[in-house]
C-alpha positions as CSV (number, residue, x, y, z in Angstrom):
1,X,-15.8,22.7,-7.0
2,X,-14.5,25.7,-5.0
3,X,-10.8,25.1,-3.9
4,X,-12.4,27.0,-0.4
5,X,-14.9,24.0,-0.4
6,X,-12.4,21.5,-0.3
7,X,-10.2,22.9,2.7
8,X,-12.3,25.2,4.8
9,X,-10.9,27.5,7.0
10,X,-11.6,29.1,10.7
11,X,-9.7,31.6,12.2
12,X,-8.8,31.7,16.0
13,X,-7.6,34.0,18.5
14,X,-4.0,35.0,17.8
15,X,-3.7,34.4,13.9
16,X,-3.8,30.6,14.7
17,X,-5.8,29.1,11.4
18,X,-8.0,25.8,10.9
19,X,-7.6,24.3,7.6
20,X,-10.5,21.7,8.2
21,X,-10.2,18.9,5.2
22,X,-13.9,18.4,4.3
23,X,-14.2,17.0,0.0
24,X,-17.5,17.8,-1.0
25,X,-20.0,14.5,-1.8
26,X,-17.7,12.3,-0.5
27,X,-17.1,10.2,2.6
28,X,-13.8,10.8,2.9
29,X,-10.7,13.8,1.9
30,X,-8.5,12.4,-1.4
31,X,-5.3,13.6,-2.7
32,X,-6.9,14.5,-5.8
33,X,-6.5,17.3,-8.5
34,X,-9.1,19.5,-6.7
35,X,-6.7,18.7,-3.5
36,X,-3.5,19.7,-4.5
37,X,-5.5,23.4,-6.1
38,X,-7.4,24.0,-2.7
39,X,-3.9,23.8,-1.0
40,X,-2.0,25.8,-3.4
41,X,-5.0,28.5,-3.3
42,X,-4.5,28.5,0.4
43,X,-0.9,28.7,1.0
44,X,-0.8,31.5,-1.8
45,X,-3.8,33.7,1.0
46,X,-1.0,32.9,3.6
47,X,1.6,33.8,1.9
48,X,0.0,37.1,1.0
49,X,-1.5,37.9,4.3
50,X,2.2,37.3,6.0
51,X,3.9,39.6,3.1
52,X,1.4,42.4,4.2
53,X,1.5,41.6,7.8
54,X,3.7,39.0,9.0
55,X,1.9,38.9,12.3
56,X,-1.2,38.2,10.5
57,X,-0.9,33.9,10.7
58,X,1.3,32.9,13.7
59,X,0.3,29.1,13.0
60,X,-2.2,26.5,11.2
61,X,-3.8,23.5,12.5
62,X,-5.0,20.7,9.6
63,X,-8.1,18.8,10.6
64,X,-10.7,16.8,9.0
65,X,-14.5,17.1,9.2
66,X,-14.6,13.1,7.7
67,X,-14.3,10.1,10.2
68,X,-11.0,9.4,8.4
69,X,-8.4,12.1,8.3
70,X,-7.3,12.0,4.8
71,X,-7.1,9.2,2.4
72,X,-4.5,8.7,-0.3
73,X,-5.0,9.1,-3.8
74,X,-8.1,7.5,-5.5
75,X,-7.3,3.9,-6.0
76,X,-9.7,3.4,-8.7
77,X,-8.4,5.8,-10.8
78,X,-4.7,4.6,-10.5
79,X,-6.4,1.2,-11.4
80,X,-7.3,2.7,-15.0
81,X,-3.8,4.4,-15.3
82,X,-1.9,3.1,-18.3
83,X,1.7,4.4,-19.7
84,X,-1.1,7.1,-21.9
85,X,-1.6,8.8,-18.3
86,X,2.2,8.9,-17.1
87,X,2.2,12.5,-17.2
88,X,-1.0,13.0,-15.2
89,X,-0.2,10.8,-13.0
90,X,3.5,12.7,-12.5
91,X,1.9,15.9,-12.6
92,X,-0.4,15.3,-9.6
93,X,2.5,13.1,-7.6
94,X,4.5,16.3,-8.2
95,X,2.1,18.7,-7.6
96,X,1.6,17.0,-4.1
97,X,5.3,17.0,-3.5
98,X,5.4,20.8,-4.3
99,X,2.7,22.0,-2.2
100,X,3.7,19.8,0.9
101,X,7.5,21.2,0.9
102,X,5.7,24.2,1.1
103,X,3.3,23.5,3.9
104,X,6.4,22.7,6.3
105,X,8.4,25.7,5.4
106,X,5.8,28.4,5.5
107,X,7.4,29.9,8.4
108,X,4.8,29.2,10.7
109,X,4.4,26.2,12.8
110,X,1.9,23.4,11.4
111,X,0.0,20.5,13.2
112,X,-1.5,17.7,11.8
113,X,-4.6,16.9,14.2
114,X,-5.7,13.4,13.5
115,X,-8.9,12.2,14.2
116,X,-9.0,9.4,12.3
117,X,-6.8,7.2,10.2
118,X,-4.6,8.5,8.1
119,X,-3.1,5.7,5.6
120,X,-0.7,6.5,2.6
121,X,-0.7,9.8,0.8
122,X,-3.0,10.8,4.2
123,X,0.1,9.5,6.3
124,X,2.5,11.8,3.5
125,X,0.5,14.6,4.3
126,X,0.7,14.6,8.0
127,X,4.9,14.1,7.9
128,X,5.0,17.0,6.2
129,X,3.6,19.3,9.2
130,X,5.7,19.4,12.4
131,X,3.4,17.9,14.6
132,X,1.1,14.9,14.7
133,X,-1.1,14.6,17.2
134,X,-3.7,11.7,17.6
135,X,-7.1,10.3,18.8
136,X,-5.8,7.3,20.8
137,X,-9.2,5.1,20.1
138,X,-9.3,1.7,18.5
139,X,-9.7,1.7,15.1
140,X,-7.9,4.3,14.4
141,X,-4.9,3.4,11.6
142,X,-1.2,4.7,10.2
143,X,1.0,3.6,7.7
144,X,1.9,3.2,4.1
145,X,0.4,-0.1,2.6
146,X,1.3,1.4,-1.2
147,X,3.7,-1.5,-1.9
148,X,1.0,-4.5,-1.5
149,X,-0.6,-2.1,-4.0
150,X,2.2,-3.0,-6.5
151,X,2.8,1.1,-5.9
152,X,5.6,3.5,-4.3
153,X,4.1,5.7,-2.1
154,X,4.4,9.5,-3.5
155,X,3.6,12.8,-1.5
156,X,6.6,12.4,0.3
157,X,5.6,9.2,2.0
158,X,9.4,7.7,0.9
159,X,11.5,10.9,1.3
160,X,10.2,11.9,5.1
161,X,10.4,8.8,6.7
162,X,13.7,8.3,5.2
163,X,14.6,11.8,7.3
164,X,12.7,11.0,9.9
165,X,14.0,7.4,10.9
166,X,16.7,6.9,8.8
167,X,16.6,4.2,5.5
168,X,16.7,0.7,7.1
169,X,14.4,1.7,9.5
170,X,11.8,3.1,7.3
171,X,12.3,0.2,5.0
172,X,11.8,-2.7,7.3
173,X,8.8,-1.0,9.4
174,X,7.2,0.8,6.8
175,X,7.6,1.4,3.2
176,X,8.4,-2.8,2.6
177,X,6.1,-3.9,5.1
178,X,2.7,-2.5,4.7
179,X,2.9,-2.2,8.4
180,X,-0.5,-0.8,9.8
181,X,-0.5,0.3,13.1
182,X,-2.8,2.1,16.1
183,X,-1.8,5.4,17.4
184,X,0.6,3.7,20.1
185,X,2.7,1.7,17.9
186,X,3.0,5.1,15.5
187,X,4.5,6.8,18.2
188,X,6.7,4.1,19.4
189,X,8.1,4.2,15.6
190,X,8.0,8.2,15.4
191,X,5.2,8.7,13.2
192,X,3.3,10.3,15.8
193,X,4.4,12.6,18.3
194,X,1.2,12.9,21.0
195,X,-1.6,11.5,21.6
196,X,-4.5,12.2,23.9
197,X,-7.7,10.1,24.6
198,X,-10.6,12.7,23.8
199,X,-10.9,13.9,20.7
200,X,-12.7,17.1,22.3
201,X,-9.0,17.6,23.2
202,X,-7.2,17.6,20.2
203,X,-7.7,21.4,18.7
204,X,-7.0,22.9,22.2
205,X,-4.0,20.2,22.5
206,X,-2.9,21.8,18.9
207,X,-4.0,24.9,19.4
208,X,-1.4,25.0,22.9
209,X,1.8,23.4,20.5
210,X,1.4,26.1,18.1
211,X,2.1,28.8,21.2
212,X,4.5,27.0,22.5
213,X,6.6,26.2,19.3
214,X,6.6,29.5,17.0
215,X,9.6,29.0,15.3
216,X,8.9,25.4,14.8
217,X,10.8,23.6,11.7
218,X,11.1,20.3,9.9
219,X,13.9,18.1,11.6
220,X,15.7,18.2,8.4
221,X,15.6,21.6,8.0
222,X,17.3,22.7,11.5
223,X,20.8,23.4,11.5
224,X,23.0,20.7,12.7
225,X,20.6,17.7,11.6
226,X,22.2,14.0,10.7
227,X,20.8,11.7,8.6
228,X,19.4,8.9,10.9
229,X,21.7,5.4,10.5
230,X,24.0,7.7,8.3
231,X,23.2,9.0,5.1
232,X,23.8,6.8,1.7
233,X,27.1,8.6,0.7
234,X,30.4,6.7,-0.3
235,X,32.7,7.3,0.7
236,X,32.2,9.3,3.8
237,X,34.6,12.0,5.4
238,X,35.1,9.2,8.1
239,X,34.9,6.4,6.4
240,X,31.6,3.8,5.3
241,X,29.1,4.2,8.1
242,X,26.6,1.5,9.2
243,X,24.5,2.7,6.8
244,X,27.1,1.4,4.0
245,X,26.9,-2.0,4.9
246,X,23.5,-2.3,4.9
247,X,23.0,-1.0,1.5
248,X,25.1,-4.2,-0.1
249,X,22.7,-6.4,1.2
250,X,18.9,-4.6,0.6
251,X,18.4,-5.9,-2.9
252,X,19.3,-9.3,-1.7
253,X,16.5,-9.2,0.9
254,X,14.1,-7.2,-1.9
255,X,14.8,-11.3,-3.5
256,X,13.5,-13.3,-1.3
257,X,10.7,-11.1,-1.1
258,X,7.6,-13.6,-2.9
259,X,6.7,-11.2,-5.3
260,X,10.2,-10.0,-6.1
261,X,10.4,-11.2,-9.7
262,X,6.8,-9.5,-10.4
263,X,5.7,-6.6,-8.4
264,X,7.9,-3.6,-9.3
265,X,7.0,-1.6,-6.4
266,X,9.5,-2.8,-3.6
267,X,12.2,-2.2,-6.0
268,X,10.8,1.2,-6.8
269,X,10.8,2.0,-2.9
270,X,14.3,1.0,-2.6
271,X,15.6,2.9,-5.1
272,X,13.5,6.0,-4.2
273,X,14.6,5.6,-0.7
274,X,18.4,5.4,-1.5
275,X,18.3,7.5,-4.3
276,X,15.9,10.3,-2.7
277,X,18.4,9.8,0.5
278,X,21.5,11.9,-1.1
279,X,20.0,14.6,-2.9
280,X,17.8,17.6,-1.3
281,X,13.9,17.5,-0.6
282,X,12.6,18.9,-3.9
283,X,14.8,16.7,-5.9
284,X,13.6,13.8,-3.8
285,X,10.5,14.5,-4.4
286,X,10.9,14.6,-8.4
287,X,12.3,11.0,-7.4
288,X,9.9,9.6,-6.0
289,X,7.1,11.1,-8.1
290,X,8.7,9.7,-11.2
291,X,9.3,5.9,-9.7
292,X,5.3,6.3,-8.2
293,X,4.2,7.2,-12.1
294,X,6.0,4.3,-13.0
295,X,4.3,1.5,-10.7
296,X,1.1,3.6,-11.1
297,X,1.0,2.8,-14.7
298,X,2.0,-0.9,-14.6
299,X,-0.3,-3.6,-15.3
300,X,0.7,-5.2,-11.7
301,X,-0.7,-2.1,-9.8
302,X,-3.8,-2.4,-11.7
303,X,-4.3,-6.0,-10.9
304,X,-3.0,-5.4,-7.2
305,X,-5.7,-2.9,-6.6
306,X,-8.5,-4.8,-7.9
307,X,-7.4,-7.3,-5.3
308,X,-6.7,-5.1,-2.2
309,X,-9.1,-3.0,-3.0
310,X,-12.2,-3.1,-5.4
311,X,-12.3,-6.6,-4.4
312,X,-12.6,-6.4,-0.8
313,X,-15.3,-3.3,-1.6
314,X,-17.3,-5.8,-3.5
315,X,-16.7,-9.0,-1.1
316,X,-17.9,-7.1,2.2
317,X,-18.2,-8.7,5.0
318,X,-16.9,-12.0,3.8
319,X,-13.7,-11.4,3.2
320,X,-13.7,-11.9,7.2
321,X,-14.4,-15.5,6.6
322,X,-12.3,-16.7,3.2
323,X,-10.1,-18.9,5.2
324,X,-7.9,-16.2,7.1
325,X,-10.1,-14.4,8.8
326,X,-8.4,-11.2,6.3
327,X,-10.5,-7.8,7.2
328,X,-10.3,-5.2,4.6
329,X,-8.1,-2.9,6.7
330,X,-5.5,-1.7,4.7
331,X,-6.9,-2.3,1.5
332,X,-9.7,-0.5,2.2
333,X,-8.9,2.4,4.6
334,X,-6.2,2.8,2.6
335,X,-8.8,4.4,-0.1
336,X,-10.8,5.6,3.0
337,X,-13.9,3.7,2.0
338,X,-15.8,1.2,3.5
339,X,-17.2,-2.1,2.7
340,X,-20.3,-3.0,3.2
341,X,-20.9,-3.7,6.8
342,X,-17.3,-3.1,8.1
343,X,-17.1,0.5,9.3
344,X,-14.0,2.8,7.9
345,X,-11.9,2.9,10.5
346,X,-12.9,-0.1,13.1
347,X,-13.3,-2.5,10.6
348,X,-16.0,-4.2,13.4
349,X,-18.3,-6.6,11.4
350,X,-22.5,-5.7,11.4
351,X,-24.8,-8.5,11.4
352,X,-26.4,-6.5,8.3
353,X,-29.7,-8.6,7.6
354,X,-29.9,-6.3,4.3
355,X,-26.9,-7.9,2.7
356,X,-27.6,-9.9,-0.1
357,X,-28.2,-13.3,1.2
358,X,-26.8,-15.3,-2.0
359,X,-23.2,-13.6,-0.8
360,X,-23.4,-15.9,1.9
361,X,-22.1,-19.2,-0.3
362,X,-18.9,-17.2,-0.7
363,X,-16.6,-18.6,2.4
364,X,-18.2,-21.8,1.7
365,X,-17.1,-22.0,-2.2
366,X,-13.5,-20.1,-1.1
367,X,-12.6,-22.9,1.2
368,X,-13.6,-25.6,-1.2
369,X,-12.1,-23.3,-4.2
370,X,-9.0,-23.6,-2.0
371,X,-8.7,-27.2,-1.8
372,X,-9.2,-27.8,-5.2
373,X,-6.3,-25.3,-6.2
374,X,-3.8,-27.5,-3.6
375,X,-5.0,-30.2,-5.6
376,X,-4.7,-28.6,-9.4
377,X,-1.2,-27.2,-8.0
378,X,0.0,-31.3,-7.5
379,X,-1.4,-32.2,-10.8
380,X,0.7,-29.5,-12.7
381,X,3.9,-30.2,-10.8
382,X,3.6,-33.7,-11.3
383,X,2.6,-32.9,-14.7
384,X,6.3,-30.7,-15.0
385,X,8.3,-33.6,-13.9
386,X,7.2,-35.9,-16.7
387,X,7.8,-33.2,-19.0
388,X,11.5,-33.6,-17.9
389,X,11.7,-30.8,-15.3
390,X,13.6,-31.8,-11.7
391,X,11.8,-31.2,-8.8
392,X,13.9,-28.6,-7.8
393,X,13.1,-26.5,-11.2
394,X,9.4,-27.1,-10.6
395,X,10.1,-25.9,-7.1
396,X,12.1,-23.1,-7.7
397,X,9.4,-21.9,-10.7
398,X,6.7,-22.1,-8.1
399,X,9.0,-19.6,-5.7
400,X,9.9,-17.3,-8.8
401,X,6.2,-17.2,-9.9
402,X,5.4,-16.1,-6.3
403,X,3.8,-19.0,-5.1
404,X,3.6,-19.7,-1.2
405,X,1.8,-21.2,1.5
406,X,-0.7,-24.5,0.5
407,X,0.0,-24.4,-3.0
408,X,3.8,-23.7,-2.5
409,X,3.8,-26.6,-0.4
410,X,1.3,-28.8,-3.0
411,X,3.9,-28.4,-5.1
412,X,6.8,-29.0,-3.6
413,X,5.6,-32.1,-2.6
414,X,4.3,-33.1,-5.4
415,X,7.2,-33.1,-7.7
416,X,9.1,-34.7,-5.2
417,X,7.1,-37.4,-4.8
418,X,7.2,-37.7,-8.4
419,X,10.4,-38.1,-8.9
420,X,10.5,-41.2,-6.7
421,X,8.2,-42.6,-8.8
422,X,10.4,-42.5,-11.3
423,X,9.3,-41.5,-15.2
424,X,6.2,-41.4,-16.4
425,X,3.1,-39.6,-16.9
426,X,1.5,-38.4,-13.8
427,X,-1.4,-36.2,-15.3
428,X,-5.6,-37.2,-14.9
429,X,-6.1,-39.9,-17.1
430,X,-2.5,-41.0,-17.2
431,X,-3.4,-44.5,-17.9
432,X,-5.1,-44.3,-21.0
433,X,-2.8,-41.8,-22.5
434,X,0.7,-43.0,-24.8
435,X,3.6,-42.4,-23.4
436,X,4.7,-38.5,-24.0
437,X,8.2,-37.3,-25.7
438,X,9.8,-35.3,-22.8
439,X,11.1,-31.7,-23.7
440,X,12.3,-29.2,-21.8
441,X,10.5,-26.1,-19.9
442,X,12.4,-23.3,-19.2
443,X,11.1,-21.3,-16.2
444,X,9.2,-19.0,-17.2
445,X,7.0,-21.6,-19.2
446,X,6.7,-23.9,-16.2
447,X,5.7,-20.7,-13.9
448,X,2.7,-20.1,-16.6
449,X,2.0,-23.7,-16.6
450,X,1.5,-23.7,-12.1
451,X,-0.4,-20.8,-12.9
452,X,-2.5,-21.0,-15.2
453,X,-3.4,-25.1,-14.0
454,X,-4.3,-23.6,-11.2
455,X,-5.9,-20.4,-11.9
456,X,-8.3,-23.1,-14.5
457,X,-9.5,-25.0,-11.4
458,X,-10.5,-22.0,-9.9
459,X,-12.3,-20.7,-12.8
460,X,-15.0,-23.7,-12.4
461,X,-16.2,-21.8,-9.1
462,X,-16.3,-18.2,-10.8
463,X,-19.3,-20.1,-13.6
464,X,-22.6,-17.8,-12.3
465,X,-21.2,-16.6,-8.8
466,X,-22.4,-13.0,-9.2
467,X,-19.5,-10.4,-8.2
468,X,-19.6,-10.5,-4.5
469,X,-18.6,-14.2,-4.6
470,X,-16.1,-13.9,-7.7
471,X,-14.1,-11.3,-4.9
472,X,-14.1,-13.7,-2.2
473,X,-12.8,-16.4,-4.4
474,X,-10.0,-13.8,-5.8
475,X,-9.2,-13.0,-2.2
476,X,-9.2,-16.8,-0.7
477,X,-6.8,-17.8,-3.6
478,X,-4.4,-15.2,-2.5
479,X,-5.1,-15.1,1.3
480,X,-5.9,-18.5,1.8
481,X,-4.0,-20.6,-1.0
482,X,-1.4,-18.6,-1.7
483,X,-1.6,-17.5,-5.2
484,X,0.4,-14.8,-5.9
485,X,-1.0,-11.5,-5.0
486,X,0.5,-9.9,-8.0
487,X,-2.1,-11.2,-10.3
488,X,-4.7,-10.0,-8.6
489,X,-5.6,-13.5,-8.0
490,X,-7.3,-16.4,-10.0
491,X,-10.4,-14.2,-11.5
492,X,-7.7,-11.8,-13.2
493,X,-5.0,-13.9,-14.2
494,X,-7.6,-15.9,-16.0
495,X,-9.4,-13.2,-17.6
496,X,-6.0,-11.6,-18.4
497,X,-3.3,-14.2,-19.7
């Protein structure tokens, strides 16, 4: 396709351009390839038309003729990524980084006008102008959910909200949370900068910002800026700042994260965060390009993304009722797609008659899937304490495999209670069965064991459930059981072990 067809552009009154964001055959605008060409192609007109007159462009608006603002990458294809694609996958993380640094130092003021969501590399792109302005409707959604993709977020998603609010803040409400949130909340955390209620309003609103702001720059870029919470650099002229003592203590709260032994992505963040923190923006971004190729291209984000993502595609509508009520919000916007029956951006549930009726046994078989997992969970605990294990192994091997919730609890229960009953086998058919040698399970052995008991007893409700249901079952063992989400729940990790 046309790099012109991919970012259109309209000219106003006073050298004031509209790059409108409008991918060809397809629902929404991806940081794609064909992305990162269209904006080089147009950056290298501006720069041109400038060099010849540099009246000619005094500012440009981005907008987006899709109901979503812009996307993030395509999910699916980081899904197929493997270590044979690292250097495509850097290349394109790079070549985001590249032509966003250029973007906000074009020497023309640049407004992001959002009319819809814009979620990970969508949100990256909009930091990177020097105005956000937004549609303040329901529906409407910002953040950077990368990490409960098993991924650190690249075009410049860690780097500028480490400028902008400083690296505990962006840590805690963003880049380690997943935190989604509506145009008010994004501008209470700094995200956003203005909002206004029509979305009629929101080129003239730009439009007026450009004219009033000519020689508008990047906070980071003006003279005199400081490094929100004090930058990561020991030891200071002054002394350690705040920011010094925090830093001792991240990767201790990174542990007692769930999924700390298993997803790579929040230590990825971290270190792209700290490390990206004391160097300049381009080397930053060569930071955080390489620790996004490396999450990209581990099994984890695979699995992760056929959770959070292609699962909630195929489960539709039902992943409403699989025990927690769980939309596909993030999972799905963050991709920009919809499921079907839940609009893009509102996420508001259609009584669609059209759906297939068969996917309507899927809540029904989660929550009894559910129970049955609590259930296979006490079995194998018990099961771990006659093989000589103390409850407070079997425990802590639940914890370390990322167990929580139901099952966490099943478990921990379970092998307490069997080691008041004193020794013996406590498996089915106990009874009938000679007495066993005990030997001893090192952690990693009794986490397989919890998960792959329980990831069996699920696999007796996956036998003819067509794909729809097999999605609502992967999502209810996660969601609802608590089966760790870096698996990409029970389907995957017993297709996969």
């Amino acid at each position: 396709m046309e790099s012109q067809d991919v970012i259109r552009e309209e000219e106003h009154d006073g050298g004031i351009l509209i790059w409108i964001l409008d991918a060809p055959g397809s629902a929404v605008n991806l940081l794609d390839d064909a992305f990162v060409a269209a904006l080089a192609s147009r950056l290298d007109e501006v720069e041109a038309r400038r060099d010849r007159d540099p009246g000619s462009v005094t500012g440009i608006i981005l907008a987006s003729a899709k109901e979503s603002f812009c996307a993030s990458a395509d999910l699916e294809t980081m899904a197929d990524a493997t270590t044979a694609d690292a250097q495509a996958v850097y290349d394109l993380a790079l070549g985001l980084g590249t032509q966003f640094r250029r973007l906000e130092t074009l020497g023309v003021p640049v407004v992001a006008a959002l009319n819809g969501s814009a979620l990970g590399g969508g949100l990256g792109l909009a930091l990177a102008t020097h105005h956000r302005i937004a549609v303040d409707v329901p529906g409407i959604r910002f953040g950077l959910p990368e990490v409960d993709f098993g991924i650190c977020p690249a075009a410049g998603g860690v780097l500028r909200t480490v400028r902008l609010l400083g690296v505990e803040r962006s840590l805690d409400e963003l880049l380690l949370s997943a935190s989604i949130m509506g145009t008010g909340d994004a501008m209470q955390r700094g995200i956003v900068d203005e909002s206004v209620e029509d979305e009629e309003d929101l080129l003239p609103t730009a439009r007026q910002w450009v004219l009033d702001h000519p020689d508008a720059v990047q906070p980071w870029d003006a003279d005199g800026y400081e490094f929100p919470g004090g930058a990561p650099r020991i030891p200071t002229p002054e002394g350690p700042n705040s920011l010094t003592a925090v830093l001792q203590f991240l990767p201790a709260r990174l542990r007692s994260r769930p999924d700390a032994l298993h997803n790579p992505a929040p230590r990825a963040i971290l270190a792209a965060a700290v490390e990206g923190a004391q160097v300049d923006i381009a080397t930053a971004a060569a930071i955080e390009a390489r620790y996004f190729t490396q999450t990209v291209t581990a099994p984890v984000s695979s699995a992760m993304i056929g959770l959070r993502h292609a699962d909630r595609k195929a489960a539709g509508p039902q992943a409403m009722d699989a025990t927690t009520g769980a939309v596909p919000d993030a999972a799905t916007a963050a991709a920009g797609e919809s499921t079907p029956g839940v609009h893009a951006d509102t996420a508001e549930v259609r009584d669609d008659e059209a759906l297939d009726p068969t996917r309507r046994a899927g809540p029904d078989a989660a929550r009894q899937m559910v129970a049955d997992l609590a259930e296979a969970a006490r079995t194998a605990a018990r099961e771990l304490v006659t093989e000589g294990m103390s409850d407070i192994s079997v425990t802590r091997a639940a914890e370390q495999a990322g167990l929580s919730s139901s099952l966490f609890q099943a478990i921990e229960e379970a092998a307490r209670e069997a080691v008041r009953e004193g020794p013996g086998d406590h498996g089915p058919g106990a009874a009938d069965r000679e007495p066993a040698p005990h030997r001893r399970l090192d952690t990693d052995e009794a986490q397989r064991h919890l998960l792959s008991a329980i990831a069996d007893a699920g696999r007796r409700h996956l036998a003819d459930r067509n794909p729809a249901t097999a999605a609502v079952l992967n999502i209810a063992s996660v969601d609802g059981a608590g089966y760790p989400a870096w698996t990409g729940g029970i389907a995957r990790w017993t297709g996969n072990r």
